[in-house]
C-alpha positions as CSV (number, residue, x, y, z in Angstrom):
1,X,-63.1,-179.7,193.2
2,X,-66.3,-178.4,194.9
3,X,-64.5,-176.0,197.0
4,X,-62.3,-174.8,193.9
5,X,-65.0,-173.6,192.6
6,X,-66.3,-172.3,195.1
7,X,-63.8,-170.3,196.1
8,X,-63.1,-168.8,192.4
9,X,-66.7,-167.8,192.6
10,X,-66.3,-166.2,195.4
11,X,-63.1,-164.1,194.0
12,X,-64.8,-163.4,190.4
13,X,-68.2,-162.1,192.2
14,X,-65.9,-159.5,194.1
15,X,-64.4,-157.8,190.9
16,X,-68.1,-158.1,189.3
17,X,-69.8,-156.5,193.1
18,X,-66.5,-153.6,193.2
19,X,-66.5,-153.4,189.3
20,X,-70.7,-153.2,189.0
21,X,-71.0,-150.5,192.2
22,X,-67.8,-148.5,191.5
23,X,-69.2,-146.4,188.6
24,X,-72.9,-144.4,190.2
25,X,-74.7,-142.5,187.6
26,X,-77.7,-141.4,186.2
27,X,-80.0,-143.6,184.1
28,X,-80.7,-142.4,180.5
29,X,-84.4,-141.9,180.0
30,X,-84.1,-141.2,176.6
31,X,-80.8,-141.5,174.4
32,X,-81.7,-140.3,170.3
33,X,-79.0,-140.4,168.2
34,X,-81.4,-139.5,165.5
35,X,-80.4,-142.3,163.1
36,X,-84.1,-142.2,161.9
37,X,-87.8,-141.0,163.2
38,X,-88.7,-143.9,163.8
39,X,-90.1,-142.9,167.9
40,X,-91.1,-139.6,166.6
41,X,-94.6,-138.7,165.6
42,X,-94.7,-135.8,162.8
43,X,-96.7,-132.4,163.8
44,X,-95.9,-130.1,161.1
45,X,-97.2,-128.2,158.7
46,X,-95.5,-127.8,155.9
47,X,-92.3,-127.2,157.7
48,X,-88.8,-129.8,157.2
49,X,-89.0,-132.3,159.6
50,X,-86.2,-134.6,158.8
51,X,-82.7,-136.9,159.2
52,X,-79.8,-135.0,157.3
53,X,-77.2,-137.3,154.6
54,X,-75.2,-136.4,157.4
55,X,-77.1,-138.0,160.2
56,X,-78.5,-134.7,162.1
57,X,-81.9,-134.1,162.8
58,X,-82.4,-130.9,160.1
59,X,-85.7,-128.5,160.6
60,X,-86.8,-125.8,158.6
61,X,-89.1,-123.3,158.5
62,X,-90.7,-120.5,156.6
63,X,-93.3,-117.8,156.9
64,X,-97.2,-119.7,157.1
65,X,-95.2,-122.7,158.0
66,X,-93.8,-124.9,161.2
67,X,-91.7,-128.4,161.8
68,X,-93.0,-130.4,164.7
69,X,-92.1,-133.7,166.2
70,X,-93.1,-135.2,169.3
71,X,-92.5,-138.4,171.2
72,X,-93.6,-139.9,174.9
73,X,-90.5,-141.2,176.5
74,X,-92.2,-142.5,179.7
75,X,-92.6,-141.3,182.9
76,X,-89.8,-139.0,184.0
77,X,-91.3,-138.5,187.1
78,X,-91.0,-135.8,189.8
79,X,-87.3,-135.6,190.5
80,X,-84.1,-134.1,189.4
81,X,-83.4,-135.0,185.9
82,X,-80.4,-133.7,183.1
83,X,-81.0,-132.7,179.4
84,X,-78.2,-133.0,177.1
85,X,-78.4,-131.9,173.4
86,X,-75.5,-130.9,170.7
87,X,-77.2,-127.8,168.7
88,X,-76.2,-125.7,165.6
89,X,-78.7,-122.5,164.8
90,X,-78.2,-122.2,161.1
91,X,-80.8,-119.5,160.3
92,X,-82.3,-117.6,163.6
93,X,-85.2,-116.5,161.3
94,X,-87.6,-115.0,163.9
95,X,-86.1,-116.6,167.1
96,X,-89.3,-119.6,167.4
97,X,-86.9,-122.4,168.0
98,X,-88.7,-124.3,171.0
99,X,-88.1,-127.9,172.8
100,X,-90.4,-128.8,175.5
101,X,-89.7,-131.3,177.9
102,X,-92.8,-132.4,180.3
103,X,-91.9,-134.2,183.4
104,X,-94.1,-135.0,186.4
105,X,-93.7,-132.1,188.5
106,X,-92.8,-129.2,186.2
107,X,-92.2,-128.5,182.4
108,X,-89.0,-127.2,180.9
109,X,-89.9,-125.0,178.2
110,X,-86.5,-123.5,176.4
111,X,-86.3,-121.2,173.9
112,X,-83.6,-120.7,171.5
113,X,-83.1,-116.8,170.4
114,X,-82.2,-115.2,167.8
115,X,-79.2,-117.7,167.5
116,X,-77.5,-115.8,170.4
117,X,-79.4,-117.0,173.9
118,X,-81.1,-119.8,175.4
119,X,-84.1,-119.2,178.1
120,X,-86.4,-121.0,179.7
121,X,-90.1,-120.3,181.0
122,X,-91.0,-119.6,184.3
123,X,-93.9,-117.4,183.8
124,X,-91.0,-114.9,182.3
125,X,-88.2,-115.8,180.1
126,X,-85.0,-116.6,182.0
127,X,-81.6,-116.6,180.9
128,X,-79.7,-119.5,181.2
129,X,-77.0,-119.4,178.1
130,X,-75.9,-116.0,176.6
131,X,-73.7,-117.3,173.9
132,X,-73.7,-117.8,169.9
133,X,-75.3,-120.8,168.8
134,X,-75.1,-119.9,164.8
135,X,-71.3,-120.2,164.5
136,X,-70.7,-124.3,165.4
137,X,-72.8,-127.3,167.0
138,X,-72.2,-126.8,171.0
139,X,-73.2,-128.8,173.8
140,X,-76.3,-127.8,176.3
141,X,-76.5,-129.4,179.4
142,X,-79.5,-128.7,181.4
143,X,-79.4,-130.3,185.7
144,X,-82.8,-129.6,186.6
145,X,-83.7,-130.0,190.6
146,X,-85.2,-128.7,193.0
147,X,-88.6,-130.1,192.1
148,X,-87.9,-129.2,188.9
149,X,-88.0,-125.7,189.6
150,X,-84.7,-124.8,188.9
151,X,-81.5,-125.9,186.5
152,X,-78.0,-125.4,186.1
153,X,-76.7,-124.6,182.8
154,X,-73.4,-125.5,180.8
155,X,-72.2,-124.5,177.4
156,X,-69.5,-127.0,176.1
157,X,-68.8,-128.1,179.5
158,X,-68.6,-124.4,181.3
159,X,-70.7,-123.3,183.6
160,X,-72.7,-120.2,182.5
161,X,-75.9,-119.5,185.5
162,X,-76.9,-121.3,189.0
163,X,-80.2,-122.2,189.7
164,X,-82.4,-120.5,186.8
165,X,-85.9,-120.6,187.6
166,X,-87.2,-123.5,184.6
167,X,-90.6,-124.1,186.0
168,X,-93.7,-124.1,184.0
169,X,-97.3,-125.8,183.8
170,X,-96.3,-129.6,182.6
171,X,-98.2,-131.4,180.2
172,X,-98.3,-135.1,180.1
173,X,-95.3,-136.8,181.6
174,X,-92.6,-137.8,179.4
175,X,-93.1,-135.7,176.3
176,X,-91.0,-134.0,174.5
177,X,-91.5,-131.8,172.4
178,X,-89.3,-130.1,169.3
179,X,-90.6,-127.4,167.6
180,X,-89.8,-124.7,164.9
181,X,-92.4,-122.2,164.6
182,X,-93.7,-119.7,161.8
183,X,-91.1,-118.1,160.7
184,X,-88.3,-119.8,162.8
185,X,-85.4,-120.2,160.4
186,X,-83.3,-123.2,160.3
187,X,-81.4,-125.3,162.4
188,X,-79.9,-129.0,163.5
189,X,-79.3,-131.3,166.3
190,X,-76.7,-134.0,166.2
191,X,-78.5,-136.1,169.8
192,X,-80.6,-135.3,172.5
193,X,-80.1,-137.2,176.3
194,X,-82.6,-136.9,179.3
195,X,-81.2,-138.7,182.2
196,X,-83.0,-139.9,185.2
197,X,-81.1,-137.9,188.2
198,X,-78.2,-135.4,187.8
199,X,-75.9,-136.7,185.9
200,X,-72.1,-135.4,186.1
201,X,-71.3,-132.8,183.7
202,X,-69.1,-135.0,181.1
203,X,-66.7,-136.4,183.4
204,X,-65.5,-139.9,182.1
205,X,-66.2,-143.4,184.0
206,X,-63.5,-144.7,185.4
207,X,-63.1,-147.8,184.5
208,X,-60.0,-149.8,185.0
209,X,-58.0,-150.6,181.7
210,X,-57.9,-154.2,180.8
211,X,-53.6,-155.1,181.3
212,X,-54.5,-154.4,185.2
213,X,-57.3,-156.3,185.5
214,X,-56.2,-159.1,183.8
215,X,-52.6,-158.6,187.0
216,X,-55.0,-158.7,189.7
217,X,-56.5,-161.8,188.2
218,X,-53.3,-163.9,188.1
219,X,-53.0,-162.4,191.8
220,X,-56.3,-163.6,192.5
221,X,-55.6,-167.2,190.8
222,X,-52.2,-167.2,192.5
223,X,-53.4,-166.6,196.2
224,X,-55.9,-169.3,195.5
225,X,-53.6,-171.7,194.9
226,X,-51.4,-171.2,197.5
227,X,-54.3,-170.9,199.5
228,X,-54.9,-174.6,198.1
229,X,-51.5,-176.0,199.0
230,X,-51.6,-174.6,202.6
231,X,-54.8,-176.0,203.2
232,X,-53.6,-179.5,202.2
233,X,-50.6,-179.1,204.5
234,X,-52.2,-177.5,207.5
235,X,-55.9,-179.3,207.0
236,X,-57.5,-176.6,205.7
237,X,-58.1,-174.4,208.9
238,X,-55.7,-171.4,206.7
239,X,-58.4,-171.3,203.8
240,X,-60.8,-169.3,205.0
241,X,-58.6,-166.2,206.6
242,X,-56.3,-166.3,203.4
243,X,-59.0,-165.8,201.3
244,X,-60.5,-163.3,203.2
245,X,-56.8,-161.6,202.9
246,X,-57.0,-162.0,199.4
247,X,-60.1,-160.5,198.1
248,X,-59.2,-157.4,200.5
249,X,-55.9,-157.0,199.4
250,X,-57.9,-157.6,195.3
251,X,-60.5,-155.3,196.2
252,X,-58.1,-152.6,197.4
253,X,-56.0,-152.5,194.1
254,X,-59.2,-153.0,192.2
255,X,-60.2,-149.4,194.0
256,X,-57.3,-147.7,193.7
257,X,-57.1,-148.1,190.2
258,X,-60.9,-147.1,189.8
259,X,-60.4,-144.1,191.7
260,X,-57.3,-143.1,190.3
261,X,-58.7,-143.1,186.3
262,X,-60.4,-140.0,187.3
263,X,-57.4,-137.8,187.5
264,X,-56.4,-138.1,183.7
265,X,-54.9,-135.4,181.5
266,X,-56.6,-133.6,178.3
267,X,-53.7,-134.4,176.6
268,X,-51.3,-137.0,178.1
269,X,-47.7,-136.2,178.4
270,X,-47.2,-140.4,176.7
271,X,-48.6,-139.2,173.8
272,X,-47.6,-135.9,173.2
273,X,-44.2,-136.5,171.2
274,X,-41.9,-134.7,174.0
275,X,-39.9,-136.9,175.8
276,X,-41.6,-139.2,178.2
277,X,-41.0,-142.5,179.4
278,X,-43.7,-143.8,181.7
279,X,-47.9,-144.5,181.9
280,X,-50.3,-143.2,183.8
281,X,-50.6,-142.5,186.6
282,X,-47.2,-141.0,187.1
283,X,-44.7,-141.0,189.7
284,X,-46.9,-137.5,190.7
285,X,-50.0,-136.4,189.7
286,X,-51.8,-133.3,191.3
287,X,-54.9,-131.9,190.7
288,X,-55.5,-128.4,191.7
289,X,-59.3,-127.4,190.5
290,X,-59.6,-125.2,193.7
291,X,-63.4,-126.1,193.7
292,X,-63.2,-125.2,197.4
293,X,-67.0,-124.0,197.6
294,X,-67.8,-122.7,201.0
295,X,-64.7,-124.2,202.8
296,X,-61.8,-122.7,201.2
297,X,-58.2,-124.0,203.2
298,X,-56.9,-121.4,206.0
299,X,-53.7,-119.4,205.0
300,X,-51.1,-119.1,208.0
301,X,-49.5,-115.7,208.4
302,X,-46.7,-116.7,206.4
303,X,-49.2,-117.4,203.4
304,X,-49.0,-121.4,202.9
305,X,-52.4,-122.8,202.1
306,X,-53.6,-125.4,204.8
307,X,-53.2,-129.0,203.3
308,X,-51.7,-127.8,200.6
309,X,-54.7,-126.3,198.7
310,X,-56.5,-130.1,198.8
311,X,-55.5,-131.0,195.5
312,X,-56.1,-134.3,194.1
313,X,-53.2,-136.6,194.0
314,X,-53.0,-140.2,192.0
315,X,-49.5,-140.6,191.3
316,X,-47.9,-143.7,192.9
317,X,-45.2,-141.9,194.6
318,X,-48.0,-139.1,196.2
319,X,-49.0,-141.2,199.2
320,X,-45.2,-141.2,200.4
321,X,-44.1,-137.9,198.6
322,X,-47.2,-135.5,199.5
323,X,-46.6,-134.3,203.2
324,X,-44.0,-132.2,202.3
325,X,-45.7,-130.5,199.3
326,X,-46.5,-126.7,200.2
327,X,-48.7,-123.9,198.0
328,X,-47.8,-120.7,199.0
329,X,-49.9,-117.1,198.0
330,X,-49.3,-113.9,198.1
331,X,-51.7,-111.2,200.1
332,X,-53.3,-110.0,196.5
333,X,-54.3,-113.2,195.3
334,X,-58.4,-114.0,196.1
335,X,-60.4,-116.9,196.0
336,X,-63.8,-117.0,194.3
337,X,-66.1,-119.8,194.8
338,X,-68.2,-118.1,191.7
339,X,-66.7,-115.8,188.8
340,X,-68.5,-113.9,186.2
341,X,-66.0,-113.2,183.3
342,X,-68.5,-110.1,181.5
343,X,-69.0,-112.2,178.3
344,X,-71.8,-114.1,179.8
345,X,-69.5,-117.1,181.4
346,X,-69.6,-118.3,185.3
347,X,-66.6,-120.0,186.4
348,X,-66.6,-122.2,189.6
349,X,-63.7,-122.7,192.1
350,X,-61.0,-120.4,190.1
351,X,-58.0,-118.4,192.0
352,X,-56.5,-114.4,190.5
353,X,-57.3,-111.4,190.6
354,X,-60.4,-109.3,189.7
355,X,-59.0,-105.8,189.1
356,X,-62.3,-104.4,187.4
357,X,-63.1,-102.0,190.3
358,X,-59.7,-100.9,190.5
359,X,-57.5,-97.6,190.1
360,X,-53.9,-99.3,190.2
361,X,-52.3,-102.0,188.6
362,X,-52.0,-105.5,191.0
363,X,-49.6,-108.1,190.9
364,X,-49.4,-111.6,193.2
365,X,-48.2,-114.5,192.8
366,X,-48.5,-118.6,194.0
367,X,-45.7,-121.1,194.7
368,X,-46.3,-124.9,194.4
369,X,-44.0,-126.8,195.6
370,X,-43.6,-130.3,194.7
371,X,-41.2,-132.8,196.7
372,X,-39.2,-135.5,195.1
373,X,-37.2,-138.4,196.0
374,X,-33.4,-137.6,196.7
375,X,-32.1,-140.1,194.3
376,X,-29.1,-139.4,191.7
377,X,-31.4,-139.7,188.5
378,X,-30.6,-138.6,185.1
379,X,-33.3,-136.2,184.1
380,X,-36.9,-135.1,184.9
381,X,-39.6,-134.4,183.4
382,X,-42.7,-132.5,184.1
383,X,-46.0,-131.8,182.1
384,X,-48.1,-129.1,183.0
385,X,-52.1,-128.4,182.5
386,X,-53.2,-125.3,183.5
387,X,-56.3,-123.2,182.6
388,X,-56.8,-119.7,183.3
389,X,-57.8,-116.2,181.2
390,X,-56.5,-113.2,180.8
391,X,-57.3,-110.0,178.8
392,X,-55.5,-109.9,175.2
393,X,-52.2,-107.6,175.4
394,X,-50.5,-106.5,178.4
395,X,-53.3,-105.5,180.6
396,X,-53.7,-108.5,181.9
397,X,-51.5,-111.5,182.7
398,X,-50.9,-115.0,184.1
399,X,-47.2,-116.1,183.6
400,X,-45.4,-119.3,184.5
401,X,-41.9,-120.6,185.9
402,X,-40.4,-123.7,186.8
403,X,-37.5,-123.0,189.3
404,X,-35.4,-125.8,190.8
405,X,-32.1,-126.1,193.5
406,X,-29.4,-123.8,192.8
407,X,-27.2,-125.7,189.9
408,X,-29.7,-127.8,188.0
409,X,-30.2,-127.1,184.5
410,X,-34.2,-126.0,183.6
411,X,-35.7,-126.3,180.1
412,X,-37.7,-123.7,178.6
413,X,-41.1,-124.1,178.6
414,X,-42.4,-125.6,175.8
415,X,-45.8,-124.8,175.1
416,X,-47.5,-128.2,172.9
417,X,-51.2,-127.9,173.1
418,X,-53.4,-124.7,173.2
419,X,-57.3,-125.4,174.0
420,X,-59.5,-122.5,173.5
421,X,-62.2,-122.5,176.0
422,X,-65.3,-120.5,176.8
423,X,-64.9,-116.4,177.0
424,X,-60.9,-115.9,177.4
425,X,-60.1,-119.2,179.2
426,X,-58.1,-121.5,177.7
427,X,-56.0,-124.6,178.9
428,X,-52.2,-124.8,177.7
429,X,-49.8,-128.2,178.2
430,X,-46.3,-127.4,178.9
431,X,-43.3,-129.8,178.9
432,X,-40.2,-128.8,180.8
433,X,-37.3,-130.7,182.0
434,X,-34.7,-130.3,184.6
435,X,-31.3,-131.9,184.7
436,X,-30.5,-134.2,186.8
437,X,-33.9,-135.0,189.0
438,X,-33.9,-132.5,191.8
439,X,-34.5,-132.8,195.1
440,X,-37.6,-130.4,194.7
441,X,-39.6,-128.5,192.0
442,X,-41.5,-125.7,191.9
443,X,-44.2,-123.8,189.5
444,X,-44.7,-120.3,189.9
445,X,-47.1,-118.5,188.3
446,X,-47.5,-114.8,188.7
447,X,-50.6,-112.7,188.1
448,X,-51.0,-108.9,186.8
449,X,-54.1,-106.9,186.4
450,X,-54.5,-103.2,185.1
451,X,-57.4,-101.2,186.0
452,X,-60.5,-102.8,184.4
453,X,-59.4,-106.2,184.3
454,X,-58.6,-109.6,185.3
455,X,-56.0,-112.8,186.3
456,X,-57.7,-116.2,187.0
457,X,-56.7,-119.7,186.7
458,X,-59.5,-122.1,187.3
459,X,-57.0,-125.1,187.8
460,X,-53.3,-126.8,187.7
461,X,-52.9,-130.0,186.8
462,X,-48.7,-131.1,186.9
463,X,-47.8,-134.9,186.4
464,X,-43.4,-135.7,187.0
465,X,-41.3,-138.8,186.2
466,X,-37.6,-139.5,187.3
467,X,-35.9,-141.0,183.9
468,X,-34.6,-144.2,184.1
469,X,-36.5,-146.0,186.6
470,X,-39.2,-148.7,186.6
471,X,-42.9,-147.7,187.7
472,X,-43.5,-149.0,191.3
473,X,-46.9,-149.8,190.1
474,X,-45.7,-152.0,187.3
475,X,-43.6,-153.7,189.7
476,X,-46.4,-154.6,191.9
477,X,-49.2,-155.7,189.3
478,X,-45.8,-157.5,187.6
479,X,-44.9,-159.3,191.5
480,X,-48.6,-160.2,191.2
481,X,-48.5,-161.8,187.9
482,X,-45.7,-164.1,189.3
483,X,-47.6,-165.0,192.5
484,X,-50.0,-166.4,189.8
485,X,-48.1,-168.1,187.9
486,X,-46.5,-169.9,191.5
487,X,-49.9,-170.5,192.6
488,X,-51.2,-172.2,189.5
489,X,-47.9,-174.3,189.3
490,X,-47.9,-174.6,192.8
491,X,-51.9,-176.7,192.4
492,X,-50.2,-178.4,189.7
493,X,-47.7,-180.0,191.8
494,X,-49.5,-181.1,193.6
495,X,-52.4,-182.8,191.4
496,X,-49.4,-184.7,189.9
């Protein structure tokens, strides 16, 4: 009974150890919902300093008057840290709408504008967010490094400059600061975050859901007891290298289904009333962000990218179905690790073409090809994710196709979700299907830019299914419930 025990200890601390070091991210420092102000000590005069009905923190000013609060956090220390705050500018007033964060190398003084810019202090104001702040609450996200001399800064998720120059004569470490000066106007702020490191800019934790967990323990329980029987018939020698096998073969599922919750849709195709019959992940699921930084792939003279534009692929038919994917590009299509769209956005990683300096109208185009498994289905069906911007009207433009083997019947697009974005990007989900499954698909999408303007997308994200036919994943995590359920019966047995 001992060694039972043992041994199930052994398997439950290696979900815990891959489950508990999986997931690496900052530490929040601070995390104010402002429910109250309860950590907060009051600094005003005669300003608003206070908790709206609806829960927002709510300060107001007028002339001869200011709204103060202050609190010390704790150290923050010396190293890279990340601000996070969701702001609404209701009255600009004068523009003296400060926070003040002080941390143990530098301070990061910001100043909110006239409703229309962020800055922060560096012995001269610096830009880091040229956008409207009046109009809705929006999400700041401040990555400070480089000995807290310098930050990244986002705008609902987008990135708008690189390494701003934040730097400014701390005060005592770990206080912040909110302040609305004489004359500032009014405004609220739904939370404030400081993190301890660089935290990632809103990506979600993958964390396995709960039905696969609960397979691979019934795989677990089921190799034990197997691993129990064997040992009885063979004297025990097996036990050890079984389950050694066993919490490999765990721990490899567990990580493939950790790394895999990463590559998830803004909308999923299972939910978005078209037809679609399986879960994620997908027979395929590609991720094309073309965040390539420095290293973009090589194009061969015929134009196909090397490794086929290192997308991101989780679907459970991508490890066998990949090697024969292709991207191909045309001559007028450019790669830019940085792009600045004119209305005060900077995209990263995006694909097009910048025709701002131009005298002629340009046109290219890219091919993705996508490989599938020669099998008589009935239909397929493919969602599409793909965000991009182009200028209103005709000037500009990113069109899409879905072409497939000569004598299979192709749906029309059908266009179900439309996310506005920052400046003229947007992200659109597209349903299509073709009849019956091909041997191959292929999205094409073809760019056009006048004189003056622009054609980018900044990523493609396709997922496919082959209708009817049973998940491979399902079926394994499924096999595994049954080697459970032989194991346990299998220990029963033999107690009897």
């Amino acid at each position: 009974m001992k060694k039972r025990g043992v041994g199930l200890i052994i398997v439950a601390g290696c979900f815990f150890l891959l489950g508990f070091f999986s997931v690496a991210h900052a530490t929040l420092v601070l995390d104010e919902p402002f429910d109250n102000l309860n950590n907060w000590t009051d600094g005003s005069i005669g300003g608003t300093f206070e908790i709206s009905p609806a829960g927002y923190l709510h300060q107001m000013v007028s002339a001869g008057t200011s709204a103060k609060q202050f609190q010390n956090i704790g150290t923050i220390g010396s190293g890279d840290y990340t601000v996070e705050f969701r702001y609404r500018n209701d009255a600009p007033g004068n523009g003296n709408q400060f926070i003040t964060i002080n941390a143990g190398a530098e301070q990061l003084y910001l100043w909110f504008g006239n409703g229309s810019f962020l800055k922060s202090f560096n012995g001269s104001w610096q830009t880091l967010i040229t956008q409207d702040f009046t109009d809705d609450y929006h999400v700041v996200r401040l990555m400070v490094h480089t000995n807290q001399a310098k930050c990244h800064a986002y705008f609902d998720g987008v990135l708008q400059n690189l390494d701003v120059a934040c730097g400014n004569t701390t005060g005592t470490d770990g206080v912040v600061d909110l302040f609305v000066g004489n004359g500032g106007g009014e405004c609220h702020m739904d939370y404030i975050k400081i993190y301890d490191g660089e935290e990632s800019n809103g990506e979600p934790d993958p964390i396995p859901e709960p039905g696969t967990m609960m397979l691979l323990g019934s795989l677990a329980t089921g190799l034990f007891g197997i691993t129990r029987v064997r040992k009885r018939r063979k004297g025990g020698k097996s036990m050890k290298k079984l389950t050694l096998m066993s919490i490999i073969l765990i721990g490899g599922l567990l990580m493939a289904s950790i790394s895999a919750q990463a590559n998830t849709f803004a909308h999923p195709p299972e939910g978005s009333g078209q037809q679609w019959a399986t879960q994620y992940p997908y027979q395929r699921n590609i991720l094309w962000t073309f965040d390539w930084g420095q290293s973009p792939p090589e194009v061969d003279p015929q134009g196909f990218l090397e490794g086929a534009g290192y997308p991101d692929y989780t679907g459970y038919d991508d490890p066998t179905l990949y090697p024969s994917d292709y991207v191909w590009v045309s001559d007028e299509i450019q790669y830019f690790e940085t792009f600045n769209d004119g209305l005060g956005n900077i995209f990263t990683g995006v694909i097009g073409i910048d025709n701002r300096g131009g005298t002629a109208p340009i046109t290219g185009s890219v091919v993705c090809h996508i490989d599938n498994w020669d099998i008589p289905n009935d239909v397929k069906h493919l969602w599409k994710e793909i965000t991009y911007a182009e200028a209103p009207g005709l000037l500009s433009d990113v069109t899409e196709s879905l072409l497939a083997p000569q004598g299979y019947a192709s749906s029309a697009p059908h266009l179900v979700y439309t996310d506005p974005l920052a400046g003229l990007l947007r992200t659109e989900s597209i349903w299509y299907s073709i009849e019956p499954n091909p041997e191959w698909e292929e999205i094409v999408l073809n760019f056009t830019a006048s004189p003056g303007y622009y054609a980018i997308v900044d990523s493609l994200h396709v997922a496919t299914e082959c209708v009817p036919i049973p998940e491979p994943t399902t079926m394994i995590l499924l096999g595994s419930l049954a080697t459970g359920l032989f194991g346990i019966a299998a220990v029963r047995r033999k107690r009897g």
